[in-house]
C-alpha positions as CSV (number, residue, x, y, z in Angstrom):
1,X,-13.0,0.1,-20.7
2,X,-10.5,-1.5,-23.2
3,X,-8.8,-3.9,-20.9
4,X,-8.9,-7.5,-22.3
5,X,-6.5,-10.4,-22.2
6,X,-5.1,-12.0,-25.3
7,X,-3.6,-15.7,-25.8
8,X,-0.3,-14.7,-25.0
9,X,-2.0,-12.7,-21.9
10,X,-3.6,-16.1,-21.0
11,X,-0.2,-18.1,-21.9
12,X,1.5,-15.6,-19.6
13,X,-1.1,-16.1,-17.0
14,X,-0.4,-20.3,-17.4
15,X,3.4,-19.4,-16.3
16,X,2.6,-17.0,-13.5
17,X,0.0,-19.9,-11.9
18,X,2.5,-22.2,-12.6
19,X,5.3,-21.1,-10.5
20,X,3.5,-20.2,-7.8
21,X,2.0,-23.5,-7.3
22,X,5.8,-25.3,-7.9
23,X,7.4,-22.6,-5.1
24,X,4.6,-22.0,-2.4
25,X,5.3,-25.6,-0.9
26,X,7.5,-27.3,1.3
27,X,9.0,-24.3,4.2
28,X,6.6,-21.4,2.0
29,X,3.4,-23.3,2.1
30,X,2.7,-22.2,5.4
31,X,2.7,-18.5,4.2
32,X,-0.7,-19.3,2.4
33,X,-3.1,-16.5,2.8
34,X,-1.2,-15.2,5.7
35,X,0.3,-11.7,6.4
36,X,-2.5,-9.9,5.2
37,X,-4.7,-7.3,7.2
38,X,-4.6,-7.3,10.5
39,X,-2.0,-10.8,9.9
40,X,1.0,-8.7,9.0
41,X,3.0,-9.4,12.1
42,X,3.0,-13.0,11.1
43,X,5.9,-15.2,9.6
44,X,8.2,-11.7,8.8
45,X,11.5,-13.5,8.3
46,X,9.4,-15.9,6.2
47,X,8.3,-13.9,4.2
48,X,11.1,-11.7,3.5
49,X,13.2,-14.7,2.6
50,X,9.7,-15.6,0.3
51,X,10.9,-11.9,-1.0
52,X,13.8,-12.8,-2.0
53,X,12.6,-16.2,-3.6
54,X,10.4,-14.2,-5.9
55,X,13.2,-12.3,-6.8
56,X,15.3,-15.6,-8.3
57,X,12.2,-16.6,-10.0
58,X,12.1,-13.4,-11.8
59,X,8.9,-12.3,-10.4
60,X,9.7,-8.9,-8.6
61,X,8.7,-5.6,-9.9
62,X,7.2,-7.3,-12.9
63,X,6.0,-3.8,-14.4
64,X,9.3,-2.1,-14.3
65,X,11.1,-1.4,-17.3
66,X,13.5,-4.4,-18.0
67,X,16.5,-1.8,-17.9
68,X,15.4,-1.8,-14.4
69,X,15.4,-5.1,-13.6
70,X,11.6,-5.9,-14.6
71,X,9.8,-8.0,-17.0
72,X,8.6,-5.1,-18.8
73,X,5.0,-6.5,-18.5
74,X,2.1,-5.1,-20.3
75,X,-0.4,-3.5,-17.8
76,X,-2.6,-6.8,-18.8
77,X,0.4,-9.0,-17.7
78,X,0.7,-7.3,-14.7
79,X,-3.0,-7.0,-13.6
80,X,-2.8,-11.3,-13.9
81,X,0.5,-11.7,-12.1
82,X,-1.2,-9.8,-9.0
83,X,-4.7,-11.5,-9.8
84,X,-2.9,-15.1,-10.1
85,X,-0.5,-14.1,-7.0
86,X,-3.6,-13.5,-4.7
87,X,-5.7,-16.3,-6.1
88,X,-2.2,-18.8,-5.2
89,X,-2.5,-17.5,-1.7
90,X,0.9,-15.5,-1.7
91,X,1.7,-13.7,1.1
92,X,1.5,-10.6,2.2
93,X,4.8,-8.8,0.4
94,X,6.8,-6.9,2.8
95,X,8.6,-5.7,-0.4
96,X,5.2,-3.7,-1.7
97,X,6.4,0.1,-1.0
98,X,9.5,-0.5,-2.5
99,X,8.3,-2.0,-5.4
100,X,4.9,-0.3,-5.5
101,X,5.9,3.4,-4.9
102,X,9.4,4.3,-4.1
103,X,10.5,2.4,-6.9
104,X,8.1,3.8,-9.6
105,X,8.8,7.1,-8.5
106,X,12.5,7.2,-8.7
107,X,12.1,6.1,-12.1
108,X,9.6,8.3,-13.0
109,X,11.6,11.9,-11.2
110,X,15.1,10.2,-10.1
111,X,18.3,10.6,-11.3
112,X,20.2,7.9,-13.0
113,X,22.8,8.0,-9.8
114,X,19.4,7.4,-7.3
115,X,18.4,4.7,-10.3
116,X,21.8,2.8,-10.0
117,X,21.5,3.7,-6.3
118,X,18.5,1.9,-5.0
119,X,17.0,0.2,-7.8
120,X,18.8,-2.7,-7.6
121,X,17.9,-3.7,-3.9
122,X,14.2,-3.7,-4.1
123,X,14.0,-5.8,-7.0
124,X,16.5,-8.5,-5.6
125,X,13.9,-8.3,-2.4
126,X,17.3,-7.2,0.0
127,X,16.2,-4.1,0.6
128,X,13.1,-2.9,2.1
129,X,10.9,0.2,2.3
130,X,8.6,2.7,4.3
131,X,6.6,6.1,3.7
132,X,7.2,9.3,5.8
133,X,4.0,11.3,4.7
134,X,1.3,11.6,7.7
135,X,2.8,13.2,10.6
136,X,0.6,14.5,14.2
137,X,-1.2,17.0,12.6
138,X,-0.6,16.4,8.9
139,X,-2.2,12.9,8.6
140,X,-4.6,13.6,5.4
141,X,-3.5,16.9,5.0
142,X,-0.2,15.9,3.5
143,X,0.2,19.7,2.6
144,X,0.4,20.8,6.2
145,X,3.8,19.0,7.0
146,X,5.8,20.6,9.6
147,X,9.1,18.1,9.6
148,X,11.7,20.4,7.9
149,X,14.9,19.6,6.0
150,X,17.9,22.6,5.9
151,X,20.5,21.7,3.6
152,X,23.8,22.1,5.5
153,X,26.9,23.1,2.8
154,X,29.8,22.2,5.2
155,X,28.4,18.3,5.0
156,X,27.0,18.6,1.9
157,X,24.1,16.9,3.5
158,X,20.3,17.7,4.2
159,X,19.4,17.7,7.8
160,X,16.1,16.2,8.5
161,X,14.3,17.0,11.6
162,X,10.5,16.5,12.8
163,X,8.1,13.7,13.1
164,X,6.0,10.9,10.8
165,X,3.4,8.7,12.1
166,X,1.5,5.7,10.9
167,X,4.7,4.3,9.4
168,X,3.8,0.7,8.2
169,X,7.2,-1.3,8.5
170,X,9.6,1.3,9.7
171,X,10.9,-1.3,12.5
172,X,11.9,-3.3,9.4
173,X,12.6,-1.1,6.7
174,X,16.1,-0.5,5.4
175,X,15.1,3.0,3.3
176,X,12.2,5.8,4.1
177,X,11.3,8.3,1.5
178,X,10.0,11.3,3.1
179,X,8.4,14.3,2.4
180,X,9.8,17.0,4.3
181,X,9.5,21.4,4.1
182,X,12.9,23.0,2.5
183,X,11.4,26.3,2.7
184,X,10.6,27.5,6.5
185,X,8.5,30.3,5.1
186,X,6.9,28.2,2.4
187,X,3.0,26.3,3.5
188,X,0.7,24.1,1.7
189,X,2.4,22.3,-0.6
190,X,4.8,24.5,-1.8
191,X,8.1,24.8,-0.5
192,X,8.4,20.7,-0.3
193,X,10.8,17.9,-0.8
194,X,11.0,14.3,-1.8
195,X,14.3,12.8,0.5
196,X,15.6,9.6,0.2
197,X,17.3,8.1,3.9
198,X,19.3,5.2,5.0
199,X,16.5,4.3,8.2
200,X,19.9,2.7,10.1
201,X,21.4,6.2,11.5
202,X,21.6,7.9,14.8
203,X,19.1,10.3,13.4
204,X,16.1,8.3,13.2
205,X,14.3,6.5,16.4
206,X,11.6,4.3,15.6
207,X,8.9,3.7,18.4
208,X,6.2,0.8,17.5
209,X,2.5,1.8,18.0
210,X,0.4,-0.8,19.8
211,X,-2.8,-1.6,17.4
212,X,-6.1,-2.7,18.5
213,X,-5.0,-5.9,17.3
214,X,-2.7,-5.9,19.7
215,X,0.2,-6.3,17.0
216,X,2.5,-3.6,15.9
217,X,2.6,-3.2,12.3
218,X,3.1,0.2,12.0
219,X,5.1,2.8,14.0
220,X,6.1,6.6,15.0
221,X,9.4,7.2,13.5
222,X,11.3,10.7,14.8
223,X,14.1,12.7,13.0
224,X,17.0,14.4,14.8
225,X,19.6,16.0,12.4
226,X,18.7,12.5,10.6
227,X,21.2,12.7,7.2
228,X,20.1,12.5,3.9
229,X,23.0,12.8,1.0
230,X,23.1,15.8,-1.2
231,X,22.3,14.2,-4.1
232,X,19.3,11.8,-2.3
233,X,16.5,14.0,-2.7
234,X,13.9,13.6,-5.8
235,X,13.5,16.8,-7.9
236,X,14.5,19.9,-7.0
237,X,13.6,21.7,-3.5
238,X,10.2,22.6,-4.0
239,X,8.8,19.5,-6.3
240,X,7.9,17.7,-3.4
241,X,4.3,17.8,-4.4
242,X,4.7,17.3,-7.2
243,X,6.4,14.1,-6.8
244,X,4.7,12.8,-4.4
245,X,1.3,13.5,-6.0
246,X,2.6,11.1,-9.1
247,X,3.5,8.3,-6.3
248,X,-0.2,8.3,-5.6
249,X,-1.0,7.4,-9.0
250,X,1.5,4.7,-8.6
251,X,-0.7,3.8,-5.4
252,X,-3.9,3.4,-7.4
253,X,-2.3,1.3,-10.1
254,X,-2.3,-2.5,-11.2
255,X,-1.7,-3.7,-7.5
256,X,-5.2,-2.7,-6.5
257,X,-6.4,-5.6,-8.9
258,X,-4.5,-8.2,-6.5
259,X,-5.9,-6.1,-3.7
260,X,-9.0,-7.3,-4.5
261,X,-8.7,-11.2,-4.9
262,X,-7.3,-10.9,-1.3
263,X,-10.7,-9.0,-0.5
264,X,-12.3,-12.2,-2.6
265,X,-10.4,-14.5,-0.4
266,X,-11.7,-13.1,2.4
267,X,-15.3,-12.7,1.3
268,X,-14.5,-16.8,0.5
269,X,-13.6,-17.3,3.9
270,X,-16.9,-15.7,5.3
271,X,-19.3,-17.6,3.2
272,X,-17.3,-21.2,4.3
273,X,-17.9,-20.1,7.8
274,X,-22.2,-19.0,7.0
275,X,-21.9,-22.7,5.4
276,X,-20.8,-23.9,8.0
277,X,-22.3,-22.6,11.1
278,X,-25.9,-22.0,9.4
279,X,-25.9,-18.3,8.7
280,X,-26.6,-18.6,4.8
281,X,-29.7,-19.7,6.0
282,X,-30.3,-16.1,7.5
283,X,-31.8,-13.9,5.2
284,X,-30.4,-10.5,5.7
285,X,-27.2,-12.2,5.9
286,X,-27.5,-14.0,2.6
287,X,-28.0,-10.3,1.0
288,X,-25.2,-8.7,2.8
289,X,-22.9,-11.3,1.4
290,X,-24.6,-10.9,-2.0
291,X,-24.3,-7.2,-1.6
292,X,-20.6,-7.5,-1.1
293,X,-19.8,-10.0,-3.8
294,X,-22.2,-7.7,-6.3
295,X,-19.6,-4.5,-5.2
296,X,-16.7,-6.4,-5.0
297,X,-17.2,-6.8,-9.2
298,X,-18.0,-3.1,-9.4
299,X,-14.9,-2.0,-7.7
300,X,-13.1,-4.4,-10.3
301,X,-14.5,-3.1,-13.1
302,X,-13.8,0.7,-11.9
303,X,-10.2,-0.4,-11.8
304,X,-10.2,-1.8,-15.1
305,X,-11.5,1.1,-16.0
306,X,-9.1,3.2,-14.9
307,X,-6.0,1.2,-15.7
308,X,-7.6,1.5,-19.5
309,X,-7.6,5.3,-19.3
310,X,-5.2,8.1,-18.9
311,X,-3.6,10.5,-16.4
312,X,-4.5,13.9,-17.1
313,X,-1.3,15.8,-19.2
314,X,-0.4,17.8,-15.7
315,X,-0.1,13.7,-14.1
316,X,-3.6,14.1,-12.2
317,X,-5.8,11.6,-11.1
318,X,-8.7,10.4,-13.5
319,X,-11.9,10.8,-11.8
320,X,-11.9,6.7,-11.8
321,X,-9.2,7.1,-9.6
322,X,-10.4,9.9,-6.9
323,X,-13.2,7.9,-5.9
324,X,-10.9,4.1,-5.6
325,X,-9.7,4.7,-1.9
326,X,-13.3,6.4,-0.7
327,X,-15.4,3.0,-2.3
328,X,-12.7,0.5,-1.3
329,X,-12.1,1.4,2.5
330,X,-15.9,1.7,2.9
331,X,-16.6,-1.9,1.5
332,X,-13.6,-3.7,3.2
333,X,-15.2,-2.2,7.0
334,X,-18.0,-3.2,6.1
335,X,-16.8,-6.7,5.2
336,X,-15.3,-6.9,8.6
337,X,-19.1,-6.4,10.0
338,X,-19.9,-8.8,8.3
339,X,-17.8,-11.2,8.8
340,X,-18.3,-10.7,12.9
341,X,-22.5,-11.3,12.4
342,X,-21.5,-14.5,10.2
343,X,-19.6,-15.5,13.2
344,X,-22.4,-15.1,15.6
345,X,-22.9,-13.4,19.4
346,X,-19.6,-16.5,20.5
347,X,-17.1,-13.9,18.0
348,X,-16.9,-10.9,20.8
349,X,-16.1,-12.9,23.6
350,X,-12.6,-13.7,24.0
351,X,-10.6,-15.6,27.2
352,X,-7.8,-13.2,28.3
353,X,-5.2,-11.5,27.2
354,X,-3.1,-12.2,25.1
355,X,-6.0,-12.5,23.4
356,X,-5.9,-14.8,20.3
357,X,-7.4,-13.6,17.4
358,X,-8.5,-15.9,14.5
359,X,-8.5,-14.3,11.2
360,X,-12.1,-12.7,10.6
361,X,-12.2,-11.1,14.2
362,X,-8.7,-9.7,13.3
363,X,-9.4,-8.7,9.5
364,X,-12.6,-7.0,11.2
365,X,-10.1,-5.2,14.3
366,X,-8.3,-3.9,11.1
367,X,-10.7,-2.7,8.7
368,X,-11.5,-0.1,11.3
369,X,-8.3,1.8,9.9
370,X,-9.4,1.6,6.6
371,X,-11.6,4.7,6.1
372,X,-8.7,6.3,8.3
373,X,-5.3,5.7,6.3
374,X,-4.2,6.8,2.9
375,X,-6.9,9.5,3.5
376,X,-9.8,9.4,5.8
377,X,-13.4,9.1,4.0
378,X,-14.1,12.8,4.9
379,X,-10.7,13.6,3.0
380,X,-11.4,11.8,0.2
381,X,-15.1,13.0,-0.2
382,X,-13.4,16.5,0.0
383,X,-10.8,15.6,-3.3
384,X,-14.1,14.0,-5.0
385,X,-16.1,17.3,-4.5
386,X,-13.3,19.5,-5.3
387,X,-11.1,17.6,-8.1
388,X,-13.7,15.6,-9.7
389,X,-16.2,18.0,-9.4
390,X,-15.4,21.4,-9.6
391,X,-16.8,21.8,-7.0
392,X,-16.0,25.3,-4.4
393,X,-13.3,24.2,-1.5
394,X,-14.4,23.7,1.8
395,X,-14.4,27.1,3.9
396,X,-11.3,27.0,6.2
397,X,-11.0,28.9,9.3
């Protein structure tokens, strides 16, 4: 692991703490620690105008190239901005796909037309994103996608039609980059595309999906003949894959460090409330929370890890990598448990509906979708075995 931080790392770091704790006041400082899991339905216009705050200071897409409209960080710099951004109690970003993933990837396999295109709007925070990957029956399996795109010559358009699911902010988004078959005969992952669409089009119907939670966060999002520009789709038909197998390693990059101060605030949270109501003094409790904190460092030092190292010359995952999603969703449902047993017996009952959540009971509502999204646990024990491994691939029917 050669990740360290030098004075102008820690100087940088000063600035970064700085700011935040001058702008998260007056109409923001309500947005403390809020919008996070299971919270992301609250203060949306909020925190989209917060969006565009961070934007004026400068402090959007701080890893992008600056001929892109970012700081040109260091991978040090940017592993403090999210560390110091967490630890400040930002918000939850609603401008994190863009800015995380479509962003990255466009400037990794775009052309300079989609750079100019849709560049600009996700770092000024005006423009917001979703993903169009899991579908019905294509939710881990992003090979089996069944929504198809047929390029039509008289518009000069592709034609998009089928169906994605699980789409976290499509009933705010303004973009969707979707992954879509151009070749009918074509399965697996051959035969795929990388589309860019406008979401506001008679095309595209988006129907929320009603979480445990009872909130609405993400949704089912249909396509009808839904229009994407010639010139809007990533690569060439066919390199869907491969672009959206580099996205992933955009997924599993420095973000995943502010990921987990917000799992630290949380963990915070849970030993103020075994403070307060007496369950430090419980014994078994006292080592689960010890247990968590203990992995909690391990899953940091993993990701320093892999942020230190490289990407394999074909742009695969490191091994440090493959396991990140598997060790991460486990921990965080478990820290939802947890949470509930600090609580006490008095944390299942509720009055009536509506029912009002506080925080914990919601974070541990959420965290059941952890080991579900991005890749269930079975999937990713399944990538482990086979990509890390060597290991034979499962036997299909």
């Amino acid at each position: 692991m050669k990740l360290s931080f030098s004075a102008q790392d820690e100087a940088f770091r000063q600035e970064v703490a700085g700011w935040l704790q001058a702008n998260l006041t007056g109409e923001f400082a309500q947005l403390k620690f809020r919008g996070g899991p299971g919270d992301e339905h609250m203060f949306q216009a909020e925190r989209q105008q917060w969006e565009r705050k961070l934007a004026q200071g400068g402090w959007t897409c701080v890893g992008w190239p600056k001929q892109y409209g970012g700081r040109g960080c260091s991978i040090e710099q940017q592993v403090i901005f999210f560390e110091e951004y967490a630890r400040a109690g930002g918000p939850g970003r609603v401008g994190h796909i863009g800015e995380g993933l479509a962003g990255p990837t466009i400037i990794a396999f775009g052309t300079d037309a989609q750079k100019q295109k849709y560049l600009p709007g996700i770092v000024a925070g005006t423009e917001l994103w979703c993903q169009g990957y899991s579908e019905p029956g294509a939710g881990s399996d992003l090979a089996n996608v069944k929504t198809r795109a047929r390029f039509d010559a008289q518009k000069n358009k592709w034609l998009l039609n089928g169906q994605k699911v699980w789409t976290s902010l499509a009933h705010e988004a303004d973009y969707i980059f979707v992954i879509a078959r151009t070749d009918p005969e074509s399965s697996a992952h051959k035969g795929l595309g990388f589309f860019l669409l406008k979401m506001d089009q008679p095309g595209i119907t988006v129907r929320p999906i009603q979480q445990i939670t009872g909130t609405c966060e993400f949704n089912e999002v249909f396509f009808d003949d839904a229009e994407c520009a010639a010139d809007d789709i990533v690569g060439k038909p066919g390199d869907g894959w491969k672009v959206a197998m580099g996205l992933l390693g955009f997924e599993r990059g420095v973000s995943t460090l502010g990921q987990q101060m917000q799992f630290q605030n949380e963990l915070n949270e849970i030993i103020a409330v075994a403070k307060q109501n007496g369950a430090d003094k419980n014994p078994v409790l006292r080592q689960r929370i010890a247990k968590a904190h203990a992995e909690l460092k391990i899953m940091r030092y993993n990701s320093l890890r892999m942020l230190s190292g490289q990407s394999g010359s074909d742009g695969s995952l490191q091994k440090e990598a493959l396991i990140y999603k598997l060790f991460w969703a486990t921990w965080h449902r478990d820290l939802g448990e947890l949470a509930m047993d600090v609580m006490g017996p008095e944390s299942q009952i509720l009055e009536a509906e509506p029912y009002q959540l506080n925080r914990l009971q919601a974070l541990y509502l959420f965290t059941r979708s952890d080991t579900i999204y991005g890749g269930t646990n079975q999937i990713q024990r399944n990538i482990i075995a086979e990509r890390g491994l060597g290991m034979p691939k499962e036997p299909r029917g």
